[in-house]
C-alpha positions, -999 to 999 in steps of 0.1 A, spaced: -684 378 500 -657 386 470 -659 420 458 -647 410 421 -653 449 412 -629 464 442 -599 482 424 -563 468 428 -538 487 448 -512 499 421 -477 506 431 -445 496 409 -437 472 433 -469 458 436 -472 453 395 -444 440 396 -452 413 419 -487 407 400 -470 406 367 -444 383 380 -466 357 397 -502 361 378 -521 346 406 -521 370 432 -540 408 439 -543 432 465 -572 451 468 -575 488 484 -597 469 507 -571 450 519 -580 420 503 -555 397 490 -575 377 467 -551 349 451 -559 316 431 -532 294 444 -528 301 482 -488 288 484 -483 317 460 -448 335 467 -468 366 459 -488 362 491 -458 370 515 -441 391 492 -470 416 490 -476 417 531 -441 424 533 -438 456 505 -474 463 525 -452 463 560 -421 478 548 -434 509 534 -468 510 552 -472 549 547 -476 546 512 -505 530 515 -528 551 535 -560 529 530 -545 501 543 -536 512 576 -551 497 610 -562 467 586 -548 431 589 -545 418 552 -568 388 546 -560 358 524 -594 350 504 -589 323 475 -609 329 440 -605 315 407 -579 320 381 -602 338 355 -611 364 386 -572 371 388 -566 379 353 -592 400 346 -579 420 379 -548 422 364 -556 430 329 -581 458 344 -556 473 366 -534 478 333 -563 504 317 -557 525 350 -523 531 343 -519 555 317 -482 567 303 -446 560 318 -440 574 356 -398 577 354 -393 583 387 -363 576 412 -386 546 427 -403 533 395 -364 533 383 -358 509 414 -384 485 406 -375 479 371 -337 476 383 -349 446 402 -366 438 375 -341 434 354 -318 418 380 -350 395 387 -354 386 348 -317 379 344 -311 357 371 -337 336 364 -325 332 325 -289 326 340 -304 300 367 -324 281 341 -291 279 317 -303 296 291 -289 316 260 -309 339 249 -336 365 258 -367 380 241 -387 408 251 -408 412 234 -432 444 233 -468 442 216 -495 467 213 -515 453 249 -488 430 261 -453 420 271 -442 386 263 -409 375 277 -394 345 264 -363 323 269 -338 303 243 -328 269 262 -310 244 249 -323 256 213 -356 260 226 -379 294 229 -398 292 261 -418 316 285 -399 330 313 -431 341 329 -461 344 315 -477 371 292 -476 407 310 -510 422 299 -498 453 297 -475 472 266 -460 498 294 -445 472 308 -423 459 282 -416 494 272 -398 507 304 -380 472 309 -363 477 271 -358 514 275 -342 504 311 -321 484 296 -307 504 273 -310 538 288 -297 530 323 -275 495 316 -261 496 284 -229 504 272 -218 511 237 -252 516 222 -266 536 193 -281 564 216 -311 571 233 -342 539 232 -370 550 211 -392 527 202 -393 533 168 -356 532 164 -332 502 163 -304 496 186 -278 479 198 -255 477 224 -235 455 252 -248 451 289 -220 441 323 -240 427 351 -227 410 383 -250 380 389 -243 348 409 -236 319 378 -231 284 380 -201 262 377 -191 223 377 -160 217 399 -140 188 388 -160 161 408 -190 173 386 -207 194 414 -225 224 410 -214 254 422 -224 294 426 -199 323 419 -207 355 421 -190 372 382 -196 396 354 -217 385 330 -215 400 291 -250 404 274 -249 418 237 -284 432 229 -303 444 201 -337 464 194 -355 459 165 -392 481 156 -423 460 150 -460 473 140 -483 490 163 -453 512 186 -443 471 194 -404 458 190 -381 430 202 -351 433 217 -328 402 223 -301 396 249 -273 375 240 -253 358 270 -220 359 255 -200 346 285 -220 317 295 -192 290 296 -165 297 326 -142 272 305 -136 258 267 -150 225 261 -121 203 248 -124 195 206 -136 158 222 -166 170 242 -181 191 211 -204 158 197 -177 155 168 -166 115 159 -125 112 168 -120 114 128 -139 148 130 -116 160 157 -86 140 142 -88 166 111 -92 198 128 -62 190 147 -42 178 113 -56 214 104 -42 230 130 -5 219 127 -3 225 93 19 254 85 -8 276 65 -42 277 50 -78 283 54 -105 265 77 -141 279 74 -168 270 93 -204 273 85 -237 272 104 -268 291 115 -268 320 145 -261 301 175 -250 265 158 -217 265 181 -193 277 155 -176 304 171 -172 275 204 -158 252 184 -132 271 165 -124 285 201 -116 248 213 -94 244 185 -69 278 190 -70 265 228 -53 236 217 -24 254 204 -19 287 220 14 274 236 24 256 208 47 288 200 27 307 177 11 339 174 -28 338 174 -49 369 170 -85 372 167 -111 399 156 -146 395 168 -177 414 162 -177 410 198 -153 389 216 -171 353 232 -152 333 247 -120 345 262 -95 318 249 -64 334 261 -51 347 235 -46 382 216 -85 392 210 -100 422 195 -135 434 195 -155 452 167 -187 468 168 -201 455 133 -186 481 114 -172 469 83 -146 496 77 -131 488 112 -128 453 104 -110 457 74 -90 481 91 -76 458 119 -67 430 93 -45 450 73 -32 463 104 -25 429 119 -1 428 87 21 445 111 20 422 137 43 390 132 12 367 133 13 330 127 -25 322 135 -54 342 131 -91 340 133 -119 369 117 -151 357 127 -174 360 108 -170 369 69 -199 387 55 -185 413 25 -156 405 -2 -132 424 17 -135 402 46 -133 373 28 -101 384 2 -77 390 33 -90 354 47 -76 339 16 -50 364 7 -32 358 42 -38 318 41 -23 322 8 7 339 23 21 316 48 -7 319 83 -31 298 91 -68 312 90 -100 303 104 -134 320 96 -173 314 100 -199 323 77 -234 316 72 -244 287 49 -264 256 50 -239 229 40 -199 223 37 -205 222 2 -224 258 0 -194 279 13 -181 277 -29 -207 290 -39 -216 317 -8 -179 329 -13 -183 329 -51 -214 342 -54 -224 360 -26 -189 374 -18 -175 375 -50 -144 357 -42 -127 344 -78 -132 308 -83 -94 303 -93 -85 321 -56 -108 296 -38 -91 265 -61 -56 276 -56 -38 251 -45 -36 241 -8 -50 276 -3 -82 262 9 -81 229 36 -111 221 58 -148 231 52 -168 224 82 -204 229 82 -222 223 121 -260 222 134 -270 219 172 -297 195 185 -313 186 215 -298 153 233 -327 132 250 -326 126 288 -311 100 301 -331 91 328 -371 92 310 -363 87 272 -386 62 257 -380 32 234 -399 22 199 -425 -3 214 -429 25 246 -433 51 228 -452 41 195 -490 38 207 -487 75 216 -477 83 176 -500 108 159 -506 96 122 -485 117 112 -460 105 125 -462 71 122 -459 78 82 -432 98 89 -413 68 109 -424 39 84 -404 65 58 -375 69 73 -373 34 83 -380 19 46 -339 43 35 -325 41 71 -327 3 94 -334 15 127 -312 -5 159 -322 -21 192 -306 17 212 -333 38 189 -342 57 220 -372 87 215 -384 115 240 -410 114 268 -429 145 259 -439 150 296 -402 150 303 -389 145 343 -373 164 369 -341 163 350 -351 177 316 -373 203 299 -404 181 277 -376 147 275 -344 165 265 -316 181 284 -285 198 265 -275 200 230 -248 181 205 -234 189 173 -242 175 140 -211 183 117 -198 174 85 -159 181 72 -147 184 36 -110 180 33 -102 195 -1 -82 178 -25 -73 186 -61 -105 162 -74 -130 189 -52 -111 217 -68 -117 206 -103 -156 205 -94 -160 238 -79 -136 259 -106 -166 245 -129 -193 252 -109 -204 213 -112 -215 211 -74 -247 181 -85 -215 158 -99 -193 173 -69 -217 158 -42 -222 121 -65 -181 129 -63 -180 137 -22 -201 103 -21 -182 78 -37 -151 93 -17 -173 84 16 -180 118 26 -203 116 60 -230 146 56 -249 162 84 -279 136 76 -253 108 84 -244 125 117 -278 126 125 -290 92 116 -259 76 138 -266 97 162 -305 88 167 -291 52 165 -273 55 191 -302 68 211 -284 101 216 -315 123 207 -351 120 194 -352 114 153 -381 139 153 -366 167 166 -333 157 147 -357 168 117 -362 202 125 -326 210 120 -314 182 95 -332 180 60 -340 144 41 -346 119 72 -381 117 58 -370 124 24 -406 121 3 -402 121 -37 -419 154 -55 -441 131 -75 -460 118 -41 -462 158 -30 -477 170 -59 -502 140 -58 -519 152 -27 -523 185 -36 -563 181 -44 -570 150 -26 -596 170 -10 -612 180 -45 -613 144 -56 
């Protein structure tokens, strides 16, 4: 019979492995009681048991039996164990088992191709989450315990990081950069998958939440081994056909917008790889450095007076091509202009939600002059860029496949965009089970984009502040917005026009008028 009530052995090594696998316990009676009994954690336990056997005294002369029980059993074993443990043990061998940890947590991010991590640290549990392919999801599941996410952060930052803003407290932000040798993947030119053994560059950041809780968030900043060529980004060939006109012009100003992680800072590094041995100078400044594009690159820590620093220093410095980054204060974004102005060719990113927006984020936001942004030729390309999910290839789903499965919702949502936008025969949507191939029917991201190549017509419109008649204006010109991009792109069957939604506003554009009317449906 199952003693439900026997304690858990407790060791780090031992949490660790229950944390990690959530289906397995050792009891001090020498009891591994486990709900799923191919569970890793079975062997992995008998072997920490076997290698350090005099640790765990009650144990000894006993042979470890394997008795199955019922998930619920197991969590409430685990969650219990976590009210025995009380306050951080920093000792040389709970130091070890967080290491491995931490190697443990980001291999597995690096294995699964993602971007991002999130730790994140609440008042009874430890969540740790992944960004793949734009998407948040678990690592592993919930660790019911706060301790846990506590000594993995201040790990990270106390024994890992470089660069940081001192000592982790919980109740303090931070920031700082992590180097870690981990085994990463690479495509050979056959298209086969290979492991290589490299540094990998991890930016994080600690932010302070309610109840002694906080996030902190790792940033893979060296994922890609190479630079994807301008043509692999998702852009049409006009889209690539004017970012390389941009780039042999003699002088002025690209600027590209899009959220965090939209694929700007990429796709402006695809472009100066295009013409670093064209016999120009190119130098960068980068709050940090990304991608190494092989080039003259210089790193800032996110101080502003630094920044400005290095561009009036790179005065000195004979340059022909240069790109800041991102421009967030008036300084920043005077010496873009100023030096596109002045014979080099600049690129920049910024934060905005359209092409269109950056005259009015540099005009108002920055406080840029209007008559600086309209000078002529001083201004060239406007790019704006969004990333979404591309649909498998091997499971996606067509209309008449995938339409009985529709919640109402749905269906209304379809029938509008279908009345403004004709669906075509390739209108391809996700299977939400997904495959072996994908994660829930989609595998890998594209770009939406949109490009404004300035004339003297857009000028007139944006010195008056006239940016409703500017985009009537764009229109009639045959300007292609983001929306466009999208709808051609879900045409094609390239991705799913619902998940195209949640990063592209208007494909089920829905007049205020019919808003406003259900408001008190309900009350009628």
């Amino acid at each position: 019979m199952i003693n439900e009530h026997a304690d858990v052995l407790i060791s780090d090594e031992l949490k660790s492995i229950y944390f990690e696998s959530q289906d397995t316990v050792l009891t001090e009676e020498g009891v591994l009681l486990t709900c799923n009994l191919d569970s890793n954690a079975i062997e992995k336990i008998k072997q920490v048991i076997a290698t350090h056997y005099q640790d765990y005294p009650s144990l000894l002369g006993k042979v470890l039996k394997v008795v199955h029980t019922d998930a619920l059993t197991i969590t409430e074993m685990i969650e219990r164990l976590t009210r025995q443990v009380q306050g951080p043990r920093w000792d040389d061998k709970t130091l070890s088992t967080i290491g491995r940890d931490v190697v443990d947590m980001l291999s597995k991010t690096v294995e699964r191709g993602a971007s991002d991590i999130h730790i994140e640290l609440y008042a009874k549990e430890t969540r740790l989450l992944i960004r793949v392919d734009g998407r948040l999801v678990e690592l592993r599941k919930a660790i019911p315990e706060y301790e846990y996410g506590n000594n993995l952060i201040g790990y990270l930052f106390n024994e890992k990081a470089q660069d940081t803003d001192g000592d982790f407290y919980v109740n303090k932000t931070n920031n700082g950069r992590i180097v870690m040798e981990l085994d990463t993947p690479y495509k050979d030119e056959n298209g086969e998958t290979h492991w290589v053994k490299r540094d990998t560059l991890w930016r994080i950041s600690y932010i302070y939440a309610k109840d002694k809780g906080g996030q902190a968030t790792l940033r893979w900043l060296n994922k890609d081994l190479t630079i994807p060529k301008l043509d692999s980004l998702g852009w049409e060939p006009g889209h690539v056909a004017a970012m390389r006109a941009f780039m042999r012009s003699a002088s002025g100003a690209c600027l590209m917008a899009g959220q965090v992680g939209s694929g700007k800072t990429t796709a402006i590094a695809s472009a100066l790889s295009e013409v670093k041995d064209s016999g120009r100078a190119i130098n960068t400044i980068e709050d940090p450095v990304e991608v190494d594009i092989g080039v003259m690159q210089t790193s800032v820590q996110g101080d502003n007076d630094e920044l400005d620093a290095l561009v009036r220093l790179l005065l000195r410095h004979d340059g022909d091509i240069e790109f800041h980054g991102e421009m967030r204060t008036q300084a920043g974004a005077m010496a873009v202009c100023r030096k596109a102005e002045t014979g080099q060719l600049m690129l920049a990113t910024l934060h905005t939600s359209s092409a269109s927006g950056i005259a009015h984020t540099m005009n108002e936001q920055m406080a840029v002059p209007l008559a600086l942004i309209t000078a002529p030729d001083l201004m060239k390309l406007w790019i704006y860029q969004t990333l979404v999910r591309t649909l498998c290839p091997h499971c996606s789903l067509t209309l008449a496949q995938v339409q009985a499965h529709w919640t109402p919702n749905e269906r209304v949502q379809f029938e509008r965009w279908q009345s403004v936008y004709e669906g075509s025969e390739t209108l391809r949507f996700r299977r939400r089970e997904g495959c072996e191939h994908c994660i829930e029917g989609e595998k890998g991201r594209t770009s939406l984009v949109e490009m404004i190549v300035l004339d003297d017509e857009d000028r007139h419109y944006i010195i008056k502040k006239d940016y409703l008649n500017w985009g009537e204006a764009l229109k009639k010109k045959g300007f292609k917005s983001v929306l466009d991009h999208a709808n051609l792109k879900i045409n094609r069957g390239e991705v799913d026009l619902f998940t195209a939604s949640e990063r592209v506003n208007g494909l089920f554009e829905q007049a205020a008028s019919s808003v406003y009317a259900t408001f008190f449906e309900e009350a009628r």
